[in-house]
C-alpha positions, 0 to 999 in steps of 0.5 A: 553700781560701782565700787569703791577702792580701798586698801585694806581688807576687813571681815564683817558678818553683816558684808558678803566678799565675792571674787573681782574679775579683771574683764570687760563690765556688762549689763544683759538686757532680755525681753522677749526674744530680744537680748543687748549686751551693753558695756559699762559705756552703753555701747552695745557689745552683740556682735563682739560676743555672739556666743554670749548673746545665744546663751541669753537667748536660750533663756527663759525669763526676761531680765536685766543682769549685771557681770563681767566678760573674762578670758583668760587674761586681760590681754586676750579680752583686748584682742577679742575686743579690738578684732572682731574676726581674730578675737572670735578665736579667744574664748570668754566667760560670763560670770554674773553677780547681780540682778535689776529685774526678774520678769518686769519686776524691778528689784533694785530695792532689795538687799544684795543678798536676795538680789543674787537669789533671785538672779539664781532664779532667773537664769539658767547657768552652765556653759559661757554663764557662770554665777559668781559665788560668796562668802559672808564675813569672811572677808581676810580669809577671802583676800588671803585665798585671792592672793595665793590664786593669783585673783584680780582681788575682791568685791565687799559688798553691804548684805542689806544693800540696795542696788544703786547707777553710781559709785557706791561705800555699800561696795568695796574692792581691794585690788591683789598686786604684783611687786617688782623692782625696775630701772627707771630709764627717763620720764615724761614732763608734767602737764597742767598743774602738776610740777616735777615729771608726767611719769616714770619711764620704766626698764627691766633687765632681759638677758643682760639687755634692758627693755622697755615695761611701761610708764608709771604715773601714779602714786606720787605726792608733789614733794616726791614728784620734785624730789624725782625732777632733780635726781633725774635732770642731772643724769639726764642724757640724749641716747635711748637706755634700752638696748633694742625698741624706740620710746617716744617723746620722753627724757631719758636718763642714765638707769642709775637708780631702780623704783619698787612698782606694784602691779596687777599683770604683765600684758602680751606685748611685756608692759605692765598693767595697772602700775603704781609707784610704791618707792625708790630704791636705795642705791643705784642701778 
């Protein structure tokens, strides 16, 4: 089950608000002695996450359960999950929120509230098992506490709801963001239908040096998409902005004007994650 995006946090006694964790969705399935982890792709994952699967082993019950693997950051769940020797040395958590069925019993037809019971009820936690915890009604005040902990945001999910394999409004999530200012040193061309640039290529002042933070491609309508191609096919230029690094296949620009992003993270390698263009700057450079 899937949630819908939306921008603005709401409190309401008949939803319950749980914390949205950035990391890698999974369903556990256990029968018998047998357990899978499966991503949200059906990809099995028990050779990425052994530890994960002799917790589930050490369980009693059999089911089928819903959660998120999570490090500590998004950026080391990617290295545990593009290198199987070198990820080994990243630590992960599995924090659990829902259930589909309890000893055979599918209980995908009861409400959300008494699917987290009975999850409660089938698994054992502690260790690398964590249940995700809520809070009824209270949905600002939990979107206020995200933000001052520096949370990925929060799920709003319908008390009564029942669980269904699809995008669902009976779930909701409000993403928590990071603002910053950037230079804007090129852009990409746009592809199919799209008019004006692909995307804006971003700079940030390290040391008196500009440095590559990534591309932007979202959040723009189509009026300022071509407002963006004019200002920037007159400043237009052959030689890379950044001071150090190559940047491929893009217009680079001279960085006279700056753009406000919103983001959820900076990643390892200095990029940001999840960007999206809020406006341009007044001024330049």
């Amino acid at each position: 089950m899937l949630a819908t995006l939306v921008k603005e946090p709401f409190s309401d006694p008949e939803w319950i608000f749980e914390r949205k964790f950035d990391g890698e969705r999974c369903v556990v399935v256990k029968k018998g002695d047998a357990v899978t982890i499966y991503s949200r792709s059906r990809k099995k994952l028990n050779d990425f996450y052994p530890e994960l699967v002799a917790s589930f082993e050490k369980q009693r019950k059999d089911f089928v359960v819903d959660g998120e693997i999570v490090a500590k950051t998004f950026s080391d769940l990617q290295t545990r999950m593009q290198s199987r020797s070198e990820g080994k040395k990243v630590p992960v958590m599995l924090h659990l929120f829902d259930a589909l069925t309890v000893d055979g019993e599918d209980v995908r037809m009861l409400g959300t509230l008494d699917r987290k019971k009975a999850l409660k009820r089938c698994i054992s936690f502690g260790g690398k098992l964590r249940y995700v915890t809520h809070v009824k009604g209270k949905g600002i005040e939990a979107f206020e506490r995200a933000e001052k902990r520096k949370w990925e945001g929060v799920i709003a999910k319908r008390a009564d709801a029942r669980y269904v394999s699809k995008r669902s409004r009976d779930w909701l999530k409000f993403k928590c963001e990071k603002r910053a200012q950037f230079y804007i040193a090129g852009f990409t061309a746009p592809k199919g239908s799209r008019v004006g640039i692909g995307a804006l290529i971003l700079g940030v002042k390290k040391r008196g040096e500009l440095v590559f933070a990534g591309k932007v491609g979202t959040g723009f309508d189509t009026k300022l998409l071509q407002s963006l191609a004019k200002k920037l096919k007159r400043i237009e230029r052959q030689k890379s902005p950044f001071d150090s690094g190559t940047v491929r296949g893009v217009h680079f620009v001279t960085p006279r004007y700056r753009c406000e992003v919103a983001f959820t993270e900076w990643t390892n390698d200095g990029k940001l994650r999840h960007p999206r263009f809020v406006r341009l700057v007044n001024g330049k450079g």
